[in-house]
NUTOR-791128 format. One record per residue (C-alpha): residue number from 0; z, x, y; residue in three letters. Coordinates in nm, 3 decimals. Layout:
<ropas>
<resi NUM | pz Z | px X | py Y | resn ala>;
...
</ropas>
This chain:
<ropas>
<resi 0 | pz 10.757 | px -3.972 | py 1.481 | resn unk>;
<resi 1 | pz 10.941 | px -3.874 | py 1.131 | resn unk>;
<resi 2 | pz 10.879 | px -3.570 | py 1.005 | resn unk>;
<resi 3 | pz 10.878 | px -3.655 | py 0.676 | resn unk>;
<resi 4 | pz 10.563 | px -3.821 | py 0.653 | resn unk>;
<resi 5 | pz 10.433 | px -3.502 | py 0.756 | resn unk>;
<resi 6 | pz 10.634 | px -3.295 | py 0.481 | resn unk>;
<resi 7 | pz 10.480 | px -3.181 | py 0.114 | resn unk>;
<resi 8 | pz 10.667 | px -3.206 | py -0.163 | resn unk>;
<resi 9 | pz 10.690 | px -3.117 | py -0.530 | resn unk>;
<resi 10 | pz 10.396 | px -2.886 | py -0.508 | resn unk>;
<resi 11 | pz 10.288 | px -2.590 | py -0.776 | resn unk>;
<resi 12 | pz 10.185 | px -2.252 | py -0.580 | resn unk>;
<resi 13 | pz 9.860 | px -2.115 | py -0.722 | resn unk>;
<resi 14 | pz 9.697 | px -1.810 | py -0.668 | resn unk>;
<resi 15 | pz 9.850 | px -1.494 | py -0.480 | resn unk>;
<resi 16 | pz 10.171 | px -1.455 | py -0.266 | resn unk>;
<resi 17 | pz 10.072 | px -1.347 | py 0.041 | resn unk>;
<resi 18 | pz 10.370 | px -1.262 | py 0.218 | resn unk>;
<resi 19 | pz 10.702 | px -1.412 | py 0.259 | resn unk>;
<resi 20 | pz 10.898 | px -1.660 | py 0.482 | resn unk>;
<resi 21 | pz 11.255 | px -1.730 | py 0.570 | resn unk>;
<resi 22 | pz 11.313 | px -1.573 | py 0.170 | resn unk>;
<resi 23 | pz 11.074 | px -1.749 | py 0.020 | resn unk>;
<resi 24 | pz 10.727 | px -1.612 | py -0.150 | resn unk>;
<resi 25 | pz 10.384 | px -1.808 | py 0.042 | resn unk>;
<resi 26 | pz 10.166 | px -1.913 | py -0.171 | resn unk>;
<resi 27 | pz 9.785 | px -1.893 | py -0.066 | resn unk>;
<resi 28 | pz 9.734 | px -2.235 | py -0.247 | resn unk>;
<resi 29 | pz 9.943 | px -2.500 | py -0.336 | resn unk>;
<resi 30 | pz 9.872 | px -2.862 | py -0.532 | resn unk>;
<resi 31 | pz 10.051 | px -3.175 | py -0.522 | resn unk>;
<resi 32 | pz 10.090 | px -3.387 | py -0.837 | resn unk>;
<resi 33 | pz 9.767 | px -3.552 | py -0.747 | resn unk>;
<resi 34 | pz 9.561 | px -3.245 | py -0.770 | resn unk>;
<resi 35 | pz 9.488 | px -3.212 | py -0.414 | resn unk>;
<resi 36 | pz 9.503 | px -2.869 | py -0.321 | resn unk>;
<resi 37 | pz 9.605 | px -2.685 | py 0.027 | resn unk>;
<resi 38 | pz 9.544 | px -2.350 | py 0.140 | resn unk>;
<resi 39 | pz 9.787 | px -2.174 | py 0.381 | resn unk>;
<resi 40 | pz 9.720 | px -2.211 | py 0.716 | resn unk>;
<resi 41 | pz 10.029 | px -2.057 | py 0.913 | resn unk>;
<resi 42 | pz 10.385 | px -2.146 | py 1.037 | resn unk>;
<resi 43 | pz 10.483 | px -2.437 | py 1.153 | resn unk>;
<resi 44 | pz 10.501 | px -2.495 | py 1.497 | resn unk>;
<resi 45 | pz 10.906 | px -2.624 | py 1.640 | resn unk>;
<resi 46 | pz 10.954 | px -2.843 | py 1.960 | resn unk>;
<resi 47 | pz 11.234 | px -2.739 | py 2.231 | resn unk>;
<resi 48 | pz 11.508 | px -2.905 | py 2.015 | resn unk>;
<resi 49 | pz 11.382 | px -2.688 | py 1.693 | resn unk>;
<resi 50 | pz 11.234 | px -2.976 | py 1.464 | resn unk>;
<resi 51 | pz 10.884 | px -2.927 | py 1.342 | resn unk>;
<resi 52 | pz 10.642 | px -3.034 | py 1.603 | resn unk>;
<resi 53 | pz 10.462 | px -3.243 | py 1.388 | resn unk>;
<resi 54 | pz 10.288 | px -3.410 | py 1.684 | resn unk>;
<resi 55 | pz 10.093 | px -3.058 | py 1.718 | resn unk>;
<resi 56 | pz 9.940 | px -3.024 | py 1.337 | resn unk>;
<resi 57 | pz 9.520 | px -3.087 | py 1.365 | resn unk>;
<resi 58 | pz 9.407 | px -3.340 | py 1.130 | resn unk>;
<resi 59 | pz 9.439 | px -3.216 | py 0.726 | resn unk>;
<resi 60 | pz 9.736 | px -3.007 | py 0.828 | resn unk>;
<resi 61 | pz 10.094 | px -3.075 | py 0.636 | resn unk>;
<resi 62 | pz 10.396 | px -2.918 | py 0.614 | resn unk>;
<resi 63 | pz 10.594 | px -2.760 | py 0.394 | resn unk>;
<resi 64 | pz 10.901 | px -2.626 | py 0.342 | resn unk>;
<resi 65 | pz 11.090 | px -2.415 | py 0.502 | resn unk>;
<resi 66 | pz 10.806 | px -2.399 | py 0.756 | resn unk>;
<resi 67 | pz 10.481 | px -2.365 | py 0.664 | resn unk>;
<resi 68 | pz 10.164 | px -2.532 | py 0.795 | resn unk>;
<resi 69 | pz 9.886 | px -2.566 | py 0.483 | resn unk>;
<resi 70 | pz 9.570 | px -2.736 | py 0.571 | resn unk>;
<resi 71 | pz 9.429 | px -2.967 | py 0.303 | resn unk>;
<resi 72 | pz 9.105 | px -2.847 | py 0.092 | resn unk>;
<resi 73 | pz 8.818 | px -3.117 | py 0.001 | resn unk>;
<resi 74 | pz 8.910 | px -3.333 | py -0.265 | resn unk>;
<resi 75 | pz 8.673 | px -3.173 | py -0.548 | resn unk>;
<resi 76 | pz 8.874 | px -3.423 | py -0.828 | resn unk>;
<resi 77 | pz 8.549 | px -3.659 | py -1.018 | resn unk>;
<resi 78 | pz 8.518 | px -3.956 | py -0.872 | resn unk>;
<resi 79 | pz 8.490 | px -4.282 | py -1.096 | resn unk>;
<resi 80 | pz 8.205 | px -4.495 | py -1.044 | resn unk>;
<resi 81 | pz 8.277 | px -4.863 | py -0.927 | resn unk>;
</ropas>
């Protein structure tokens, strides 16, 4: 399975850092440039071979970069009626 269908990107951090990873500040939340927002959720899991084990992330979960799981929030954007 490509991991790249599993991979955010161009995403805005919001909120607080709450740590760091391979150099790089974690954001608690992140949004896409849809809106949709993610909350950290942990690292990202590797498979023998050292590629992200995509095949382990529950349903919601995405990751991003360098290797970082964030689980999608509701989407809370207003709906348009039909």
């Amino acid at each position: 399975m490509p991991t790249e269908y599993f991979v955010l990107a161009n995403l805005r951090p919001e909120g607080t850092v709450i740590g760091h990873f391979a150099g790089q500040p974690i954001a608690e939340t992140v949004i896409d440039g849809n809106g949709l927002r993610y909350r950290y959720a942990g690292v990202a899991p590797r498979d023998a071979d050292g590629r992200f084990d995509v095949e382990a992330l529950r349903a919601g979960e995405w990751i991003v970069k360098p290797g970082l799981v964030y689980l999608m929030e509701e989407d809370e954007r207003p709906r348009k009626k039909a």
